[in-house]
C-alpha positions in Angstrom: -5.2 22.4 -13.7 -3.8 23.6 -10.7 -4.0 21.7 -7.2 -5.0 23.5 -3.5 -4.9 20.7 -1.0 -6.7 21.6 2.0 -5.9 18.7 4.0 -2.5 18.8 6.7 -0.6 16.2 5.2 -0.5 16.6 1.5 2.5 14.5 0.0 3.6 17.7 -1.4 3.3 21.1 0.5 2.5 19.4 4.0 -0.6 21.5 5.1 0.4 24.9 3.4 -2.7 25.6 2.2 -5.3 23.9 4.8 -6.4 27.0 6.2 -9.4 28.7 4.8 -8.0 32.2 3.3 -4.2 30.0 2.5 -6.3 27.5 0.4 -8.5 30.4 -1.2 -5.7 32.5 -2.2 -3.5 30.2 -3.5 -6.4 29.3 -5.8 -6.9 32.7 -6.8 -3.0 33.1 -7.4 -3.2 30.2 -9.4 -6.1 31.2 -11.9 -4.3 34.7 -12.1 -0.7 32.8 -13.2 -2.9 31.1 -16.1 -4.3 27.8 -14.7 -7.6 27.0 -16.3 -9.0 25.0 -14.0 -8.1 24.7 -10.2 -8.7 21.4 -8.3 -9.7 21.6 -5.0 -8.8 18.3 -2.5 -10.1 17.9 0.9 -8.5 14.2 1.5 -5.2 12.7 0.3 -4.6 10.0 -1.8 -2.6 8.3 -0.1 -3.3 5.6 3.1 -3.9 6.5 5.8 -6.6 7.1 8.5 -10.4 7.8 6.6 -11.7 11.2 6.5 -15.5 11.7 7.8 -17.6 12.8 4.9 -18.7 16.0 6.7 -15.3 17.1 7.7 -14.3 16.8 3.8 -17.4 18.8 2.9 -16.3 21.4 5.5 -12.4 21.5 4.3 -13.6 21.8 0.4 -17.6 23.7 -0.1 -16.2 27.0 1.0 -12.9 27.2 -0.8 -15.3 25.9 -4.0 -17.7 28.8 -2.9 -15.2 31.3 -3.0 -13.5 30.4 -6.1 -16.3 29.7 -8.4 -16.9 32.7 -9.4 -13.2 33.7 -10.5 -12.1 30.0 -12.5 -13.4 26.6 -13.3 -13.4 24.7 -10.0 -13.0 20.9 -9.6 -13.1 19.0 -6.5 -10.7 15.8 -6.2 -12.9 13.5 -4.3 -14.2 9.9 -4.2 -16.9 10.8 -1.9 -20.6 11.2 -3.9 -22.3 13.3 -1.1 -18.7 15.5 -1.3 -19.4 15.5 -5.1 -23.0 16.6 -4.8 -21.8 19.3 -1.9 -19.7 20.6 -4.3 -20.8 20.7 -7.2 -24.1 22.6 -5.1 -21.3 25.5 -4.4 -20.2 26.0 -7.6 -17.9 23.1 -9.0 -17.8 21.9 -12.7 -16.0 18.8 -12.5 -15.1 15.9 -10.0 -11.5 14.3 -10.0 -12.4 10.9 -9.0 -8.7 9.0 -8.7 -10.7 5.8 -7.3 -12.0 5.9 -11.1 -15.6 5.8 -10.1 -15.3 2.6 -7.6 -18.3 3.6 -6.4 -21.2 3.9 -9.0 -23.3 6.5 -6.9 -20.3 9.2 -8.3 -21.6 8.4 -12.0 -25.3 9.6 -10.6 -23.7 12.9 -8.4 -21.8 13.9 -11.6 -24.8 13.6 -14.7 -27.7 15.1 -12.2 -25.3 17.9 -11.2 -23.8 18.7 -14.9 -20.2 18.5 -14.1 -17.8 17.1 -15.9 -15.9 14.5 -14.7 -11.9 13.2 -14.2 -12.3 9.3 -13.9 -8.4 8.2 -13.1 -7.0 4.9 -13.3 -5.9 3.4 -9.5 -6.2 -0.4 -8.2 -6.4 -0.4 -5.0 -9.9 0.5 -2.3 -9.7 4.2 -1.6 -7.0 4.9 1.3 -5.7 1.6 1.1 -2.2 0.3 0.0 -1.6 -2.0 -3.2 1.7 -3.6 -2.3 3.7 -4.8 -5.3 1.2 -4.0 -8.1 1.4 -6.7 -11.7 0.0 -5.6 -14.9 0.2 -8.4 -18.0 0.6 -5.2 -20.1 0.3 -1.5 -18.2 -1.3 0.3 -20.9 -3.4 -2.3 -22.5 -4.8 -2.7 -18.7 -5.2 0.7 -17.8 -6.7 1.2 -21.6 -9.2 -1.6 -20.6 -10.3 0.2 -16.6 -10.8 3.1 -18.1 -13.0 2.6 -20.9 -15.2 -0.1 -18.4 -15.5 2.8 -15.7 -16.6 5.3 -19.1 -19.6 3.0 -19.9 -20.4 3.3 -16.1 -20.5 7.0 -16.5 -22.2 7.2 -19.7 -24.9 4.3 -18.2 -25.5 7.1 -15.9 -26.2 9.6 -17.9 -22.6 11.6 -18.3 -22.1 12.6 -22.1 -18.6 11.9 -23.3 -18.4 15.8 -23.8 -18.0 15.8 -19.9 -15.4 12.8 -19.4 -12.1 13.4 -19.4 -9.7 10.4 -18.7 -6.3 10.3 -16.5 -4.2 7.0 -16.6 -2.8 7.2 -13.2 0.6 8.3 -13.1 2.2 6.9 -9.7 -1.4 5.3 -8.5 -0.5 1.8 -7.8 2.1 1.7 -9.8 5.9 1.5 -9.7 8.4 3.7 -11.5 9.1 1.5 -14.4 5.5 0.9 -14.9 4.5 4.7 -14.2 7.9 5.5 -17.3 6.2 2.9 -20.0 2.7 4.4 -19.4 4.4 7.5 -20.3 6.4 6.5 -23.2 3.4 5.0 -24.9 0.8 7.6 -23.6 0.0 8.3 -27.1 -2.0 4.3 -27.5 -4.5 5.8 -24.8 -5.8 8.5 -27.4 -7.3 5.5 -29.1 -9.8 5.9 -26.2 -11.2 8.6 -27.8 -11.8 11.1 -24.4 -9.5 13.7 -23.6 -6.2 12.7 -21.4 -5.6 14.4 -18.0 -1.8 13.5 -16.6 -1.4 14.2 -12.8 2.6 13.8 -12.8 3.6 16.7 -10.9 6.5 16.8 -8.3 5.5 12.5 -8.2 7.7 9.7 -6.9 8.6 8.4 -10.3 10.4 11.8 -10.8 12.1 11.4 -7.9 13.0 8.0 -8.8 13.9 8.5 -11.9 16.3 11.7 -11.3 17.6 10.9 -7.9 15.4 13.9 -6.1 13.9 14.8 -3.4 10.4 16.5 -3.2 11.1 19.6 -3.2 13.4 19.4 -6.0 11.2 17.7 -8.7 10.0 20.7 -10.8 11.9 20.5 -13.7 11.9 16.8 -14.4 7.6 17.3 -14.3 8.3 19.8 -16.6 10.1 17.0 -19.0 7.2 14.4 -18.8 4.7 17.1 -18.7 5.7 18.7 -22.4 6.2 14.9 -23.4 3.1 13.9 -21.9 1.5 16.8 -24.4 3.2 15.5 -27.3 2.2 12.3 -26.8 -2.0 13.7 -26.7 -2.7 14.9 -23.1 -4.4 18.3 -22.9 -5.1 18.8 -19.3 -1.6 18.7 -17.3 -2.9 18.7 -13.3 0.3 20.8 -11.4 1.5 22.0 -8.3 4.0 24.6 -10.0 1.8 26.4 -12.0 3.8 29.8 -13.5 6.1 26.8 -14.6 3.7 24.5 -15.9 1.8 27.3 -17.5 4.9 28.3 -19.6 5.9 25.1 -20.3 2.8 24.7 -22.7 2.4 28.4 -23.9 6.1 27.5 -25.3 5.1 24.0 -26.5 1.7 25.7 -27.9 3.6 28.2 -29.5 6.0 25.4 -31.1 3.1 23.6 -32.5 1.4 27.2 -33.8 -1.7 26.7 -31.7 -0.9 30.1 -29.9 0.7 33.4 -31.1 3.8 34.3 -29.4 3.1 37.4 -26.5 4.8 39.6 -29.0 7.5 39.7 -31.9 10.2 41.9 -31.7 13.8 39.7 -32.2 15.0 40.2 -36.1 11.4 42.0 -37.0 10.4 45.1 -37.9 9.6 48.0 -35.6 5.4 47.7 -35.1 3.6 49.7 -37.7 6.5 50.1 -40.1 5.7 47.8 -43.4 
């Protein structure tokens, strides 16, 4: 899953891609360097200032419009009528990283047929959660994310269309953000399939002592481990390198053919 972020102060490429065509063609640069699925954002995560619903719907519906008809589209949103907007244009899924705080998303998503990302975060949307404490990080992000399922599938969503992300970085601290890492693999028992969102984040930088710009290959790391540990949608800023990252660990786990076999073999049509 790739990310375009049409909003000015994305945490990672500071407004890059906020214009129209910028946002439009990094999407269709994305899908052609192998991403699957690109996720569209008209709003940051992060605090700050709130976003009017119709401004959001203006930043994301024609990027959505314009992309649909070349990959899978999601939109990351918490907004229902931005949901509904988008999925009108052509979006399959919603990326909700609020993890369906509000219960009208559940209703956008089944009546609209997409598929849906419900992430794992603490805190209102926009807000800050100072100093978050967990009595065990897994077993409580385990627990939010299999209550905020039965809200989806109480509105109609089939499990077929969930897919569930534990939150790497969202209200949490490094040290919590490593161990929901290192035991990843205890969320399978969930049942849906695992989106990580761990790309160029602060518990990266924290971890290796670099700056934003200089995170790419230590996502790669907890991205390929991530995989190895169950998670089968890997949401990415760098997507050439992500995408080879798991054509390589595919290939490992003989899930993909390699591109073509020439080291030590024989010349192609001799026996």
């Amino acid at each position: 899953m790739a990310i375009v972020n049409r909003t000015p102060d994305s945490f990672y490429d500071r407004g890059a891609t906020f214009a129209l065509d910028a946002a439009v063609a990094a999407g269709l640069a994305a899908a052609e360097a192998g991403a699957e699925i690109v996720d569209v954002g008209g709003v940051k995560f992060a605090p700050g200032p709130p976003v009017p619903v119709h401004d959001e719907i203006a930043r994301v519906v024609p990027v959505v419009r314009e992309l649909a008809p070349f990959v899978r589209v999601s939109v990351d949103t918490f907004q229902p009528e931005v949901a509904r907007a988008a999925i009108e244009a052509g979006a399959a899924m919603v990326n909700d990283t609020t993890g369906l705080r509000d219960p009208r998303m559940a209703e956008v998503v089944a009546g609209g047929g997409a598929g849906v990302v419900i992430a794992h975060s603490l805190a209102e949307p926009r807000t800050q959660h100072p100093l978050p404490q967990y009595d065990d990080v897994v077993e409580d992000v385990a627990a939010f994310l299999e209550h905020r399922r039965d809200v989806a599938r109480e509105h109609g969503v089939p499990d077929s269309r969930i897919v569930l992300d534990p939150g790497h970085d969202l209200n949490k601290s490094t040290r919590q953000t490593l161990e929901l890492t290192r035991r990843l693999g205890e969320l399978n028992g969930l049942g849906s399939p695992l989106l990580v969102a761990l790309s160029n984040k602060d518990f990266v930088g924290e971890s290796l002592d670099r700056e934003r710009d200089d995170r790419v290959a230590g996502s790669l790391a907890a991205a390929v481990f991530c995989v190895l540990q169950g998670a089968r949608i890997v949401r990415a800023h760098n997507v050439r390198e992500t995408v080879d990252a798991m054509r390589m660990v595919e290939a490992i786990l003989g899930w993909r053919e390699p591109a073509y076999e020439r080291h030590n073999a024989l010349p192609e049509g001799n026996a």
